[in-house]
C-alpha beads as a LAMMPS data file, in Angstrom:
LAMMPS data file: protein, C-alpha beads

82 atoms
81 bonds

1 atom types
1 bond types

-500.0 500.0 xlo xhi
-500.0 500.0 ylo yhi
-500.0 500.0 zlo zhi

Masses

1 110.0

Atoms # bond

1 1 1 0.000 0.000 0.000
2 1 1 3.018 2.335 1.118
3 1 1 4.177 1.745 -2.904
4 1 1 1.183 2.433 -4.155
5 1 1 1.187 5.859 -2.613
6 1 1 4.612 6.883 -3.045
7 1 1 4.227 5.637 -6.472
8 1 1 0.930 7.840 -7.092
9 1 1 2.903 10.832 -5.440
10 1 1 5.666 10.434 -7.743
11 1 1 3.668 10.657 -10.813
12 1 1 1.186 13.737 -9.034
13 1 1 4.993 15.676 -8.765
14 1 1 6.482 14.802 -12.152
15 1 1 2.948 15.907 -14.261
16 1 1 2.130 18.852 -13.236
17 1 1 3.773 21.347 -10.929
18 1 1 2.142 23.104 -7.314
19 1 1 2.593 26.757 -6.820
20 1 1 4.673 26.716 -3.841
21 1 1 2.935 27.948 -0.398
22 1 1 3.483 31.049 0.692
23 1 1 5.707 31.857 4.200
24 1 1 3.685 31.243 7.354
25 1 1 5.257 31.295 10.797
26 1 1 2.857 28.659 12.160
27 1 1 1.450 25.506 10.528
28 1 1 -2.715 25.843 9.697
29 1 1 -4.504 23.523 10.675
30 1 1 -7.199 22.397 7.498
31 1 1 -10.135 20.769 8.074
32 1 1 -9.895 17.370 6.361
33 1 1 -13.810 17.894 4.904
34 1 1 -12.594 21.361 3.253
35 1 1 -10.042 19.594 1.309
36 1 1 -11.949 17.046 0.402
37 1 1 -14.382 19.269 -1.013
38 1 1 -12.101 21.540 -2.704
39 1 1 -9.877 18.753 -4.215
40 1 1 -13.626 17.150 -5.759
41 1 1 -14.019 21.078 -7.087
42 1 1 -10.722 20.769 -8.903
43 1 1 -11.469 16.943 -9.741
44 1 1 -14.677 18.519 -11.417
45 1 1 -13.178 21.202 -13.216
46 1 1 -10.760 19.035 -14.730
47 1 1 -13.261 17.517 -16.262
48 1 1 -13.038 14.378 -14.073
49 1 1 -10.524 12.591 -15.214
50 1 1 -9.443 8.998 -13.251
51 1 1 -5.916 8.673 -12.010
52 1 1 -5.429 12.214 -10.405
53 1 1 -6.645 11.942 -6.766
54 1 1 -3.588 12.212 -5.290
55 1 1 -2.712 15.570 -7.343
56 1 1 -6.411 16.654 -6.943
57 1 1 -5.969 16.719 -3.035
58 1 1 -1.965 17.906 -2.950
59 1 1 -3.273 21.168 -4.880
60 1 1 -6.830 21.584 -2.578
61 1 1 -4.101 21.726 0.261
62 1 1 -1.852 24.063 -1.216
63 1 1 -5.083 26.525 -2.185
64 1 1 -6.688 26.264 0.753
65 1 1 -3.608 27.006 2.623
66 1 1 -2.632 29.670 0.860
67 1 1 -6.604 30.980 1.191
68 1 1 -5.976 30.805 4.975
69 1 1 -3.058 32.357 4.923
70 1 1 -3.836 35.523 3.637
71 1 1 -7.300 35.155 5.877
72 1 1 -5.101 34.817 8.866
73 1 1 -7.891 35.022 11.629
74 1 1 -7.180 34.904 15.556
75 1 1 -10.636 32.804 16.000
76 1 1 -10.108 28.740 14.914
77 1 1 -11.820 27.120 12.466
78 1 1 -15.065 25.695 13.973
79 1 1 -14.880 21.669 13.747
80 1 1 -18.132 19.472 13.452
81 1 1 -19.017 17.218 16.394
82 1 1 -18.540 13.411 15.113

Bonds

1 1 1 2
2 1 2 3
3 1 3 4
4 1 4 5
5 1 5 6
6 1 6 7
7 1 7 8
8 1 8 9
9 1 9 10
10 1 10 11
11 1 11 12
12 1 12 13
13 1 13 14
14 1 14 15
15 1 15 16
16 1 16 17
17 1 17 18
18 1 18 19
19 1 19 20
20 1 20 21
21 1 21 22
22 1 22 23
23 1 23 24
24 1 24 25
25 1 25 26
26 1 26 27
27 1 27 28
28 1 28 29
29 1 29 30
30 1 30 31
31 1 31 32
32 1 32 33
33 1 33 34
34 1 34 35
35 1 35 36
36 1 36 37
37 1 37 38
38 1 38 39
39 1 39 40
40 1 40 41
41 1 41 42
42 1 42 43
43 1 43 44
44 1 44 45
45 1 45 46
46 1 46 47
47 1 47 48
48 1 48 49
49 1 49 50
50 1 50 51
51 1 51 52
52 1 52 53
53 1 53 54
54 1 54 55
55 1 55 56
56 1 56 57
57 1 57 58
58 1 58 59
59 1 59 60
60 1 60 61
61 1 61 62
62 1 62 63
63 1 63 64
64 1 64 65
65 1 65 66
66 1 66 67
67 1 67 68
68 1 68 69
69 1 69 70
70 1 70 71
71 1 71 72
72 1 72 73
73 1 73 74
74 1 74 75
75 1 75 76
76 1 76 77
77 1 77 78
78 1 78 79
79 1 79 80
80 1 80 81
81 1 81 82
């Protein structure tokens, strides 16, 4: 399974190229449900093609973190009860 990741990762980096995140001091904390969301968004706009999950979700993460970055707020996120 480990292969099969680091396998999927590998072709993600050598396709296409993420715009690099921008400087933060501290490390934001993303709610797994946002990415998940924005990385079907992308997966969508691509015209939902098969093969690109991995990519889909490395760029929602670099988006969104660059969104919350510049929307640096002193409140946390709210989080849904389970």
């Amino acid at each position: 399974m480990l292969r099969w990741f680091k396998r999927r990762l590998a072709q993600a980096d050598s396709q296409t190229t993420v715009p690099a995140l921008p400087p933060v001091d501290e490390v934001i904390e993303i709610p797994h449900d946002k990415i998940a969301a924005r990385a079907a968004e992308i997966w969508d706009r691509k015209g939902r093609p098969h093969g690109q999950d991995v990519q889909n979700w490395m760029e929602a993460e670099v988006e969104l973190r660059a969104e919350f970055a510049t929307n640096l707020s002193p409140e946390p996120l709210p989080r849904k009860s389970r």
